[in-house]
SEDOVO-533278 format. One record per residue (C-alpha): residue in one letter; chain; x, y, z. Coordinates in steps of 0.05 Angstrom, whole numbers, plus 5000, padded with zeros to 4 digits. Layout:
! residues N
aa,ch,x,y,z
A,A,X,Y,Z $
...
! end
This chain:
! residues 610
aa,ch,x,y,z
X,A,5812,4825,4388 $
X,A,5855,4841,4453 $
X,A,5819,4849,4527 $
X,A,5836,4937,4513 $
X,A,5798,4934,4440 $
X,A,5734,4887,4479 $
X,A,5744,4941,4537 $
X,A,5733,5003,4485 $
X,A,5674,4970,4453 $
X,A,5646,4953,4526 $
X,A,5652,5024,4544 $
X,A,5618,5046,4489 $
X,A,5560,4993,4496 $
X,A,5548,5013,4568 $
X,A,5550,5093,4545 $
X,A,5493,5069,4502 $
X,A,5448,5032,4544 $
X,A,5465,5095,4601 $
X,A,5437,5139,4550 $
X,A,5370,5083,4545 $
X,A,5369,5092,4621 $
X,A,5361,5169,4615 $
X,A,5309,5154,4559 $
X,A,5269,5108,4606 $
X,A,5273,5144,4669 $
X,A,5240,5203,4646 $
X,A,5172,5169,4646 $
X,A,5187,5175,4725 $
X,A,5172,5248,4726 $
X,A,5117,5245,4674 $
X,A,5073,5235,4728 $
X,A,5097,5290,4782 $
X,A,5027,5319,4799 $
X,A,5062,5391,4777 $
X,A,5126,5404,4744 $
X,A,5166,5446,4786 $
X,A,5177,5515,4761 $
X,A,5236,5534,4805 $
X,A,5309,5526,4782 $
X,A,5330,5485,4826 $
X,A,5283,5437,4837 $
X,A,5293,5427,4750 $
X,A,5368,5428,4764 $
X,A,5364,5373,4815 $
X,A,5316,5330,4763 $
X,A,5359,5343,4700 $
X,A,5427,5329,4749 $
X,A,5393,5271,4788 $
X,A,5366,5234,4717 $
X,A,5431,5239,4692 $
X,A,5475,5216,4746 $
X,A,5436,5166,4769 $
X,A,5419,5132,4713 $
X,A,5492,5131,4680 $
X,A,5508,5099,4756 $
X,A,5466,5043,4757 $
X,A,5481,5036,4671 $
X,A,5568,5037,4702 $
X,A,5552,4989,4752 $
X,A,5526,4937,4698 $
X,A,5588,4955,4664 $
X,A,5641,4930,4717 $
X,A,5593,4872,4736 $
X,A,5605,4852,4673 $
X,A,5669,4863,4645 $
X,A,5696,4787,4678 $
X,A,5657,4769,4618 $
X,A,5700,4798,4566 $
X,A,5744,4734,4574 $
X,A,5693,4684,4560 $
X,A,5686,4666,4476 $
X,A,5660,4713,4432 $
X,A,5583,4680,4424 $
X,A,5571,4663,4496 $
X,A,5602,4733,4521 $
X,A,5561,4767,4478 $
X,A,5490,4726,4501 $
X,A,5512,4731,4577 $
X,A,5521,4812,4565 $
X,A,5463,4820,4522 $
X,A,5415,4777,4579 $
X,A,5441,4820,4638 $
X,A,5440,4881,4607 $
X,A,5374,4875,4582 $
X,A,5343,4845,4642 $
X,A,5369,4913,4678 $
X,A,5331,4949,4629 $
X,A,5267,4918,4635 $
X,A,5269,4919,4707 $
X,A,5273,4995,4702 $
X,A,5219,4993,4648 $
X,A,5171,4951,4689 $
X,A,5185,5000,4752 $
X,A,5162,5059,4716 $
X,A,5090,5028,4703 $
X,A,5093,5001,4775 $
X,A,5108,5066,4796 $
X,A,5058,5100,4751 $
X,A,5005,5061,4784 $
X,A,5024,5071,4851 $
X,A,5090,5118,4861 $
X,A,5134,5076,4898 $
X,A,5191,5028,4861 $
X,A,5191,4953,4862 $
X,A,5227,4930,4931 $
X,A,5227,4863,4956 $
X,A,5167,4859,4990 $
X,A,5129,4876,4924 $
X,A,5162,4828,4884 $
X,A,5155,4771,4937 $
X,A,5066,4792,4928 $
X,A,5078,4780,4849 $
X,A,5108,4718,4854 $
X,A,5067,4696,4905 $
X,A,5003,4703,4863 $
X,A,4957,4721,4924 $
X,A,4954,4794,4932 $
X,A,4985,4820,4871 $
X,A,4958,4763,4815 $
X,A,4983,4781,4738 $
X,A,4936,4755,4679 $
X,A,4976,4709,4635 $
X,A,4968,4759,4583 $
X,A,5012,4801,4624 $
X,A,5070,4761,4629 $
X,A,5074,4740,4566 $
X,A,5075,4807,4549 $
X,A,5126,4814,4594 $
X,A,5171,4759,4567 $
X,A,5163,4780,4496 $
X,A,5194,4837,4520 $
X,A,5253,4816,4545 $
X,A,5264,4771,4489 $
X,A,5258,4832,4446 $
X,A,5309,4879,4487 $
X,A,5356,4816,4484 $
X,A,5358,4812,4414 $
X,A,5364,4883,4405 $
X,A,5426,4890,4465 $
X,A,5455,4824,4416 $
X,A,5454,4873,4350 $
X,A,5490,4928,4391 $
X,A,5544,4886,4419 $
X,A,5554,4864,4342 $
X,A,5543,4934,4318 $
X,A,5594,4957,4359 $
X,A,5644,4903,4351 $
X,A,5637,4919,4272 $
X,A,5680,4990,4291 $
X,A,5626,5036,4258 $
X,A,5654,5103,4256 $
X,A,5617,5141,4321 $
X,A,5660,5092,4359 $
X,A,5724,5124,4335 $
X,A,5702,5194,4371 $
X,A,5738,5202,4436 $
X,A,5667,5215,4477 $
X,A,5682,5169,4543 $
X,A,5725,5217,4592 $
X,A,5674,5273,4567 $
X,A,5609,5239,4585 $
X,A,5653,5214,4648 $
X,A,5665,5282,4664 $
X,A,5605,5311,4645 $
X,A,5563,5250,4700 $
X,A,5614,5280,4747 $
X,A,5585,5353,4745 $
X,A,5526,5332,4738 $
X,A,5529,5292,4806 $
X,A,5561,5341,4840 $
X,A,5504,5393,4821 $
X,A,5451,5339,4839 $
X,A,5493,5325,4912 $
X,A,5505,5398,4925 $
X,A,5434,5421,4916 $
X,A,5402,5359,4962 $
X,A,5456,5386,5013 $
X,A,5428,5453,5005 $
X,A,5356,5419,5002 $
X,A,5360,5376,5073 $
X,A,5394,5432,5112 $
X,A,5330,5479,5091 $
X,A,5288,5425,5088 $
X,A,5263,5443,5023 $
X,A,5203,5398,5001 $
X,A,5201,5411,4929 $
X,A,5280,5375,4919 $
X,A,5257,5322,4976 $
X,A,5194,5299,4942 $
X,A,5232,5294,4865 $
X,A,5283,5249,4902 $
X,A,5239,5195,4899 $
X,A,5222,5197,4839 $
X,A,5290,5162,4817 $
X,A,5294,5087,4842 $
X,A,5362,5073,4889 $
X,A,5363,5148,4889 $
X,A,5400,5162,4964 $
X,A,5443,5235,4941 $
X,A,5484,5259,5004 $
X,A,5465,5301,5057 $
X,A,5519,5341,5098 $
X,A,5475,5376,5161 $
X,A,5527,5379,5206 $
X,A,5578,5413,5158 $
X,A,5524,5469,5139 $
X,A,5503,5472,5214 $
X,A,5580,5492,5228 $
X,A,5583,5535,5186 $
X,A,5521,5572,5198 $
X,A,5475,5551,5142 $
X,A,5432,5500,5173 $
X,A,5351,5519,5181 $
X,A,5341,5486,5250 $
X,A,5278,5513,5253 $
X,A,5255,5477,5192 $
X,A,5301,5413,5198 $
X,A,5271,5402,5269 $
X,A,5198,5405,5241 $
X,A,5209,5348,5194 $
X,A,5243,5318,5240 $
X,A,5184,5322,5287 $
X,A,5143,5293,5230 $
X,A,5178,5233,5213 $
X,A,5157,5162,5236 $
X,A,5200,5133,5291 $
X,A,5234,5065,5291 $
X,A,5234,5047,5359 $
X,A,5201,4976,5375 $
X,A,5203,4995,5449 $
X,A,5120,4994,5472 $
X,A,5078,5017,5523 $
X,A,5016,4982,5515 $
X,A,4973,4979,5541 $
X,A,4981,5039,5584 $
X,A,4956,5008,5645 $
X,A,4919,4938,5653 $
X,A,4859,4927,5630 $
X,A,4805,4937,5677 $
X,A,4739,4898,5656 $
X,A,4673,4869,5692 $
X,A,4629,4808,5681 $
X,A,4595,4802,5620 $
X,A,4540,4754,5638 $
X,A,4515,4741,5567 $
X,A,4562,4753,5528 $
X,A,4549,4759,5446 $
X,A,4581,4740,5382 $
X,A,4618,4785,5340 $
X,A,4635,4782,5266 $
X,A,4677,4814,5221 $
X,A,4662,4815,5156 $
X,A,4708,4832,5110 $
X,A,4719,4842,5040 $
X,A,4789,4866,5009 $
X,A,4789,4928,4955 $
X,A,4723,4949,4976 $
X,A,4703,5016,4948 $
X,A,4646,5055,4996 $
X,A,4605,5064,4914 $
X,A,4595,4996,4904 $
X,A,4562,4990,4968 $
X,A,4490,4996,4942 $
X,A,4422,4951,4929 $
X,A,4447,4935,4859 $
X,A,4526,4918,4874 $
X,A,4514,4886,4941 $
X,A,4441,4866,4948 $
X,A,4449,4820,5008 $
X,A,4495,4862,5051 $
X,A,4457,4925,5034 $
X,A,4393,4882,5055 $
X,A,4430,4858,5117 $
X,A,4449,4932,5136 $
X,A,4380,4963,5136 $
X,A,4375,4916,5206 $
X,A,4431,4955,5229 $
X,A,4474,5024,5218 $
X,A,4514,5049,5168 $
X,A,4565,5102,5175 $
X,A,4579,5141,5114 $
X,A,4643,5181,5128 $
X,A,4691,5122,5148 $
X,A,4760,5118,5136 $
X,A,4802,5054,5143 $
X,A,4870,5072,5175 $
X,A,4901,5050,5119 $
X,A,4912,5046,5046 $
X,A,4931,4982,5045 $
X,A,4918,4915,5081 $
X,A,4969,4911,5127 $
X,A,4952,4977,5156 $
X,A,4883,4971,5146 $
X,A,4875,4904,5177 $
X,A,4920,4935,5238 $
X,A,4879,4985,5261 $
X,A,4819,4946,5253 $
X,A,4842,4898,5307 $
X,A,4879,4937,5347 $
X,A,4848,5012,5347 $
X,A,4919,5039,5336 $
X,A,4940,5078,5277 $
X,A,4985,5035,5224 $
X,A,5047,5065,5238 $
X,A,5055,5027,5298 $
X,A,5057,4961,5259 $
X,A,5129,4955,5254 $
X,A,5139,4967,5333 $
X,A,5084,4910,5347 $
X,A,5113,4867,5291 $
X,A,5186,4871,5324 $
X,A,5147,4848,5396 $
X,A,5099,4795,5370 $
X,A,5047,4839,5409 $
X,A,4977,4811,5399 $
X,A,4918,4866,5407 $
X,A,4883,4873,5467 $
X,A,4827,4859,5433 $
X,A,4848,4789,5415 $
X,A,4861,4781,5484 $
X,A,4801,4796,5509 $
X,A,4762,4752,5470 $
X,A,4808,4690,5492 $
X,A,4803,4707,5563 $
X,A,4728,4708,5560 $
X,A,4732,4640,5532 $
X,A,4712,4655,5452 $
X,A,4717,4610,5403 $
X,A,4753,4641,5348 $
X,A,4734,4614,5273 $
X,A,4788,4662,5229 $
X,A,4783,4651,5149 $
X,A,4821,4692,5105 $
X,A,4840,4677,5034 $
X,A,4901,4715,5034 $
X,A,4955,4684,5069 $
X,A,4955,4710,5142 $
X,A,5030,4712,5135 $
X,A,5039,4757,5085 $
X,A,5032,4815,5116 $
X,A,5048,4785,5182 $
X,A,4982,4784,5213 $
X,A,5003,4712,5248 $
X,A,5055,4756,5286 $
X,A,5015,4811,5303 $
X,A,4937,4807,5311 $
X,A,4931,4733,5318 $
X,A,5003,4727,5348 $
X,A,4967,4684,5410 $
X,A,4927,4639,5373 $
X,A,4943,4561,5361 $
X,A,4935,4530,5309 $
X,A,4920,4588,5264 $
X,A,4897,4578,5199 $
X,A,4941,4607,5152 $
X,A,4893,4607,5090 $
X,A,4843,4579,5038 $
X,A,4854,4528,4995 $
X,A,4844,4549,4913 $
X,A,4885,4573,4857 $
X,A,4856,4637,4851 $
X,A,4817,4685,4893 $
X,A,4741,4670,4876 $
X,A,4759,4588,4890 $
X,A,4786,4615,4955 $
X,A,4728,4650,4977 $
X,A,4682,4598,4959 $
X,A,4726,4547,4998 $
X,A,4735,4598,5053 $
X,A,4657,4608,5059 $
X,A,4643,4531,5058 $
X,A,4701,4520,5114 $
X,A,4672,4574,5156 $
X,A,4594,4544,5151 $
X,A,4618,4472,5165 $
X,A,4662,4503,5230 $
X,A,4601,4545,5250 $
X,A,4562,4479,5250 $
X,A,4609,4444,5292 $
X,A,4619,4508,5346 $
X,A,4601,4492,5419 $
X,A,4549,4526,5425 $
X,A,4554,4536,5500 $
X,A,4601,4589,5481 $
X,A,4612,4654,5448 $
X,A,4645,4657,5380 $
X,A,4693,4708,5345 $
X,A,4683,4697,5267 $
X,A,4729,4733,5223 $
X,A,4720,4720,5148 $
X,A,4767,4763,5092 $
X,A,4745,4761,5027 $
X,A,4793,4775,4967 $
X,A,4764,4767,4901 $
X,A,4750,4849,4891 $
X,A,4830,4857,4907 $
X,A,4840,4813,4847 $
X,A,4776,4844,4800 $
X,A,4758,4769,4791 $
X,A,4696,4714,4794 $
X,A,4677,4655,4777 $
X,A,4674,4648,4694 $
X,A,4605,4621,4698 $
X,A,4577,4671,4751 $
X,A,4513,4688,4727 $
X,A,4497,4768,4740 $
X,A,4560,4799,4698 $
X,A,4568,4878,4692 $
X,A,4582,4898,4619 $
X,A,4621,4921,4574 $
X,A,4674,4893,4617 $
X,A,4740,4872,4612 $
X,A,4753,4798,4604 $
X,A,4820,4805,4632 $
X,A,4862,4855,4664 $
X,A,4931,4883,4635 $
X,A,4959,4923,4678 $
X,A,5011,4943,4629 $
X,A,4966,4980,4579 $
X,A,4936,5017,4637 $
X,A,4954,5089,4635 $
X,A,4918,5167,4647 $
X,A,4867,5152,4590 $
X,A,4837,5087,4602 $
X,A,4764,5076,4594 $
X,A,4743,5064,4668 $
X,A,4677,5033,4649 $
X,A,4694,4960,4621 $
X,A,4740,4965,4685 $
X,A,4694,4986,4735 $
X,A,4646,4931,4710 $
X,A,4696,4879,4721 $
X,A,4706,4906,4789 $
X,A,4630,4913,4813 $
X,A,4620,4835,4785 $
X,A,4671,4809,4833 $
X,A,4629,4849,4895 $
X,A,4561,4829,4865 $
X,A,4598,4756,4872 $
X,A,4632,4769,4945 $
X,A,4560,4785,4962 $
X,A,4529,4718,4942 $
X,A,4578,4684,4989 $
X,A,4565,4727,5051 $
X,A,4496,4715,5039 $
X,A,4510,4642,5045 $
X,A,4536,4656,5113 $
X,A,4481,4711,5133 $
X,A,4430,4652,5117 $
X,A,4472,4611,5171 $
X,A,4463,4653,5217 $
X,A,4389,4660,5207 $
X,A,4383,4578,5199 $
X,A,4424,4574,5265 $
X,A,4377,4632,5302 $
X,A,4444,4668,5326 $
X,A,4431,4740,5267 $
X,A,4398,4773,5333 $
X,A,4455,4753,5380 $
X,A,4520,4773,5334 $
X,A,4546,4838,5325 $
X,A,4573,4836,5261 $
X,A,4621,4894,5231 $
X,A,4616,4892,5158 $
X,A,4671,4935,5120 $
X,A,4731,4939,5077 $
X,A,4793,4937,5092 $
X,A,4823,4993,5040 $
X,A,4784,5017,4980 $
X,A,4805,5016,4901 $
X,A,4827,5070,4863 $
X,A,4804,5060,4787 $
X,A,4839,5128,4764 $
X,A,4791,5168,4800 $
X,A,4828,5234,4806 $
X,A,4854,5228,4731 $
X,A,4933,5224,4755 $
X,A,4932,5146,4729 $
X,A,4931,5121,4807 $
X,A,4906,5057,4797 $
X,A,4895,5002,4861 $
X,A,4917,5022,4939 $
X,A,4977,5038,4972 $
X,A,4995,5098,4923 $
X,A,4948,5168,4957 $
X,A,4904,5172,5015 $
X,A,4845,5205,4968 $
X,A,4781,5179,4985 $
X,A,4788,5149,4927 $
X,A,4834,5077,4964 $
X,A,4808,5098,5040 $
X,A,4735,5117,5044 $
X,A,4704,5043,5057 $
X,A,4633,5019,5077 $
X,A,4630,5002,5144 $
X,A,4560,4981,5181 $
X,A,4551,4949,5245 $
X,A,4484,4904,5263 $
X,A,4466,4867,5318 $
X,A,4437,4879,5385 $
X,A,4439,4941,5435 $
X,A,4460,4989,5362 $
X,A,4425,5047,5368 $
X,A,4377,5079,5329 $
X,A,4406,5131,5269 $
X,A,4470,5126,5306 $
X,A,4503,5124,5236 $
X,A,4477,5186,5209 $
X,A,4489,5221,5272 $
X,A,4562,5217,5262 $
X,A,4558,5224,5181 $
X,A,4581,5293,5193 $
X,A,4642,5271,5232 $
X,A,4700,5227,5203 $
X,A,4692,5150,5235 $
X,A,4756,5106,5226 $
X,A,4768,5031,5231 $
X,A,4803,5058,5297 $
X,A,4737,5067,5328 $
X,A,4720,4988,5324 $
X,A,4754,4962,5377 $
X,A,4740,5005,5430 $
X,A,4666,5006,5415 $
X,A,4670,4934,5418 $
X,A,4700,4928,5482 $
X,A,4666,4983,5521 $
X,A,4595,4953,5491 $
X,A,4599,4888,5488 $
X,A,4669,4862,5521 $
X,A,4661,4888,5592 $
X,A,4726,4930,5584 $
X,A,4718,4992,5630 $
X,A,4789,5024,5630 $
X,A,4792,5088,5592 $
X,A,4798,5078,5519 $
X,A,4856,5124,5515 $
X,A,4892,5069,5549 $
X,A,4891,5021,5491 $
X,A,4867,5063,5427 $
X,A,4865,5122,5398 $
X,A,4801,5112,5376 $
X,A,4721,5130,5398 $
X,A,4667,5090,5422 $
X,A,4621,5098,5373 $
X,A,4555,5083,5406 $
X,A,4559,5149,5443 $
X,A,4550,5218,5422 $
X,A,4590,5242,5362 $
X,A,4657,5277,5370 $
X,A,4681,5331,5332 $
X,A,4744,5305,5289 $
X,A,4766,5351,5235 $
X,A,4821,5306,5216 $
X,A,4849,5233,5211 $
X,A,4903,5193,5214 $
X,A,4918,5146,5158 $
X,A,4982,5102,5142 $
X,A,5013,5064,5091 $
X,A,5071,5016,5087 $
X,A,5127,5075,5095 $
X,A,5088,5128,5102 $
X,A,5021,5169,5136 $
X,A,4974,5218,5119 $
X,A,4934,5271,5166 $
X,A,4869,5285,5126 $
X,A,4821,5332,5132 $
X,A,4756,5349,5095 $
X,A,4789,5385,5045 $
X,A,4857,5379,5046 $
X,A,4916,5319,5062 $
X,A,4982,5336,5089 $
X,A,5029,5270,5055 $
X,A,5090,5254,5106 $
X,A,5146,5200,5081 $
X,A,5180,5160,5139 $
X,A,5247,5209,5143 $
X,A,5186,5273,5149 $
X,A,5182,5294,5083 $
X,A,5122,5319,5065 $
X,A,5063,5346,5014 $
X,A,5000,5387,5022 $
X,A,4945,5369,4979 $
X,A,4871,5377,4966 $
X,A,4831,5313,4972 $
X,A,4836,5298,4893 $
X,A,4924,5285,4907 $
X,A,4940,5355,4871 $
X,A,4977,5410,4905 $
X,A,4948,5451,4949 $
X,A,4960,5527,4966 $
X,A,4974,5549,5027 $
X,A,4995,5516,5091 $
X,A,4975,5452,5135 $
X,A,4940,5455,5206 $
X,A,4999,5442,5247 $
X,A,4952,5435,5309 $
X,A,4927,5373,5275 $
X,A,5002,5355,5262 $
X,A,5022,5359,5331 $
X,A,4956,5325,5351 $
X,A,4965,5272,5297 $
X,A,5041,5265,5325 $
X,A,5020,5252,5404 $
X,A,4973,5186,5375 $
X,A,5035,5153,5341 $
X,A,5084,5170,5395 $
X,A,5022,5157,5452 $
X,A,5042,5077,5459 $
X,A,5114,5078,5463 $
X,A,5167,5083,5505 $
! end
């Protein structure tokens, strides 16, 4: 066969697998919380799909073609392999996107391989392999098939599907020109639907000629997150008196936690625990996901600011504080504090840090965390204060030990999260879920008992919360985890503070008013840390031992993105200021957003920089 023949047969087997692309991709949009109506938000989609996908299907195509020169059996293998990994890489990005609407990046696969915040049943991957061995076999019988000269392989089809991907990517270009000079959401938000998906923009052309909106352009501009890592904080040095007795503080914390499984039947020994303290019943973390979450706890910031305090190595003032007045810090995680950053950013200024628990999966890591943190406790000088942070995991993973005694059922016996989809029953799930809490719970009794053995329950404050919640398809649009909406559904956490000085029915004073993890630092430090600046210095958060404010709205980020959320509505913005109005369920919502609470939402992530 000569290198043109292998070159017509290549064309024709990357037309085909173009055409599986197109096939594939249109599970994307399957899960669009409306289908658009308008022409040319459908025009972009059909345009976009095709285009796109017959791209990323060419550029397979030339990456391979140094291949046609290798010997018939091992160019066929070596084609087959790469072609069909490409495929399966865009099948398993549709269900990661149909769990959480963002595509696989390289932070996302560096938390599956790592196995300790994103941990896949073995069921999973073998499913998983089986598949790839079955798309390599079936790429092997095209490559044959086509080879063989069967007669659709005589019709002259390549220049007219090459022709036809041109139109149909200069449609798609020309009407996300139109789109970002009008800054029309409908096109912006189908954009990311498509993975690699970057169609051109051309602002300063339409502004020349008189068919830019600069009204609307500037207020998604306004909107968008900033990249600066130039900081101002805090605004002024701290300013703090003596704290002659000073007390220890706790945070304890417990990954995935949803605010329903905080009860006397999920969580006997914390909800026991809390009835010596105050719970607040309208709390929001300020994030949907750990890093974020984890962020604001420590620092009273929103989590947009992470990347700016990540590019300084800027530890919280917080942190600070307690080292200047001398605290023993005892910090056990099971995650790896390294991934997110967290060694960078809130415990940038400690030596020595422990970087995690020892165990191959999350329950042996709690237990070993919980036993580390009893034997430190034990060894503490106790002539001084101590800062205890403990972060338990096994909720993230929906897991416990096999013989752990008080089991929810029907439930699950393992999780695979490809056969999850829009009509899975929750139940066996939930179960699953509410086991690993009811087993979280028996280990911070362990170190509640500690505390009682040791006499030091009535001198520690100790903030018990979550750091995101769960979504287990709540809202029916097959959301399943964190990171994906910022429903109540992954950000509504239990939070409850006990210890001395809390006041009485403090908690249900503020249960008409949103609370945030934002709020914990500078109630901390005004109360009990001898910090008398203003809080607006150093957080945008309350102090919330005093009277309750009124706070219609909050702010809430995620890796790339945040959310302004009210008590019936979110306003969605992506990093470049895209955006999407919704009701608190993640489906559209009529009418328009508050943009007082925009521009309000907009002076807290722009307060601390420079």
């Amino acid at each position: 066969m000569t290198f043109k023949q292998k070159l017509h047969n290549h064309g024709w087997f990357i037309l085909i697998n173009a055409v599986l692309a197109i096939l594939i991709a249109i599970r994307y949009f399957v899960y669009l919380p409306t289908f658009p109506s308008d022409g040319l938000s459908l025009g972009f989609i059909v345009s976009g799909l095709w285009s796109q996908m017959t791209l990323l299907a060419a550029v397979i195509g030339l990456v391979t073609i140094p291949l046609l020169l290798l010997p018939q059996p091992i160019r066929r293998i070596c084609i087959a392999v790469i072609a069909s990994l490409a495929l399966c890489i865009l099948i398993i990005d549709t269900f990661v996107f149909a769990q959480y609407r963002f595509h696989m990046n390289a932070v996302v696969v560096e938390l599956v391989f790592s196995g300790d915040v994103v941990d896949f049943p073995i069921i999973t991957w073998l499913m998983a392999i089986s598949g790839v061995l079955v798309l390599v076999a079936l790429e092997y019988w095209l490559l044959v098939k086509i080879a063989s000269k069967p007669t659709f392989t005589r019709i002259k089809l390549g220049r007219k599907f090459t022709y036809l991907t041109i139109i149909m990517a200069l449609i798609c270009n020309g009407l996300h020109i139109w789109a970002a000079a009008n800054a029309y959401q409908p096109i912006s938000i189908v954009k990311q639907y498509l993975p690699l998906f970057q169609p051109a923009t051309a602002n300063s052309f339409m502004e020349k000629h008189g068919w830019l909106n600069k009204e609307a352009v500037e207020k998604q501009k306004s909107m968008a997150l900033k990249g600066g890592s130039s900081l101002n904080y805090p605004l002024s040095p701290l300013q703090t008196k003596t704290v002659d007795k000073p007390v220890n503080i706790m945070f304890l914390v417990i990954d995935s936690w949803r605010f329903d499984t905080f009860n006397k039947d999920n969580a006997p020994n914390l909800w026991a625990l809390a009835q010596q303290g105050e719970s607040f019943d309208n709390h929001v973390s300020t994030g949907n996901a750990t890093r974020t979450g984890i962020f604001g706890m420590f620092y009273g910031l929103p989590g947009t600011y992470w990347h700016s305090f990540l590019a300084n190595h800027k530890s919280p003032v917080f942190m600070d504080r307690l080292q200047q007045m001398d605290y023993q810090l005892g910090l056990f995680a099971a995650a790896k504090l390294t991934s997110p950053e967290f060694d960078q950013t809130v415990f940038a200024n400690v030596k020595n840090l422990r970087i995690r628990s020892e165990g191959n999966s999350s329950p042996e890591r709690d237990i070993n965390l919980t036993k580390d943190w009893k034997a430190w406790y034990d060894q503490r000088d106790q002539s001084k204060p101590v800062f205890s942070f403990l972060f338990y995991d096994s909720p993230h993973a929906y897991d416990f030990p096999k013989n752990y005694e008080h089991q929810y059922q029907p439930m699950l016996k393992a999780i695979n999260y490809l056969e999850l989809n829009n009509e899975t029953d929750v139940t066996p799930f939930m179960n699953r879920y509410k086991t690993s809490v009811h087993f979280t719970d028996s280990l911070a009794k362990q170190v509640i008992d500690k505390l009682k053995e040791t006499g030091d329950l009535e001198n520690t404050v100790i903030i018990i919360t979550g750091d995101h919640a769960q979504e287990l398809n709540d809202n029916k649009l097959n959301y399943w985890g964190h990171n994906s909406n910022f429903t109540p559904a992954q950000t509504k956490v239990p939070f409850i503070v006990v210890g001395p000085n809390v006041p009485k029915h403090i908690g249900k004073d503020w249960n008409n008013e949103f609370t945030s993890h934002e709020d914990i630092v500078p109630t901390l430090m005004t109360q009990y840390l001898g910090v008398t600046s203003p809080i607006d210095d150093y957080s945008t958060g309350v102090n919330l031992f005093e009277e309750p404010q009124q706070r219609p709205w909050m702010l809430i980020s995620s890796y790339s993105g945040y959310g302004i959320v009210s008590k019936d509505s979110i306003l969605e913005v992506g990093a470049t200021g895209q955006s999407k109005y919704m009701d608190t369920t993640n489906h559209p919502k009529e009418g328009s957003p508050n943009y007082q609470y925009v521009q309000q939402a907009l002076e807290q992530i722009s307060r601390f920089r420079k």
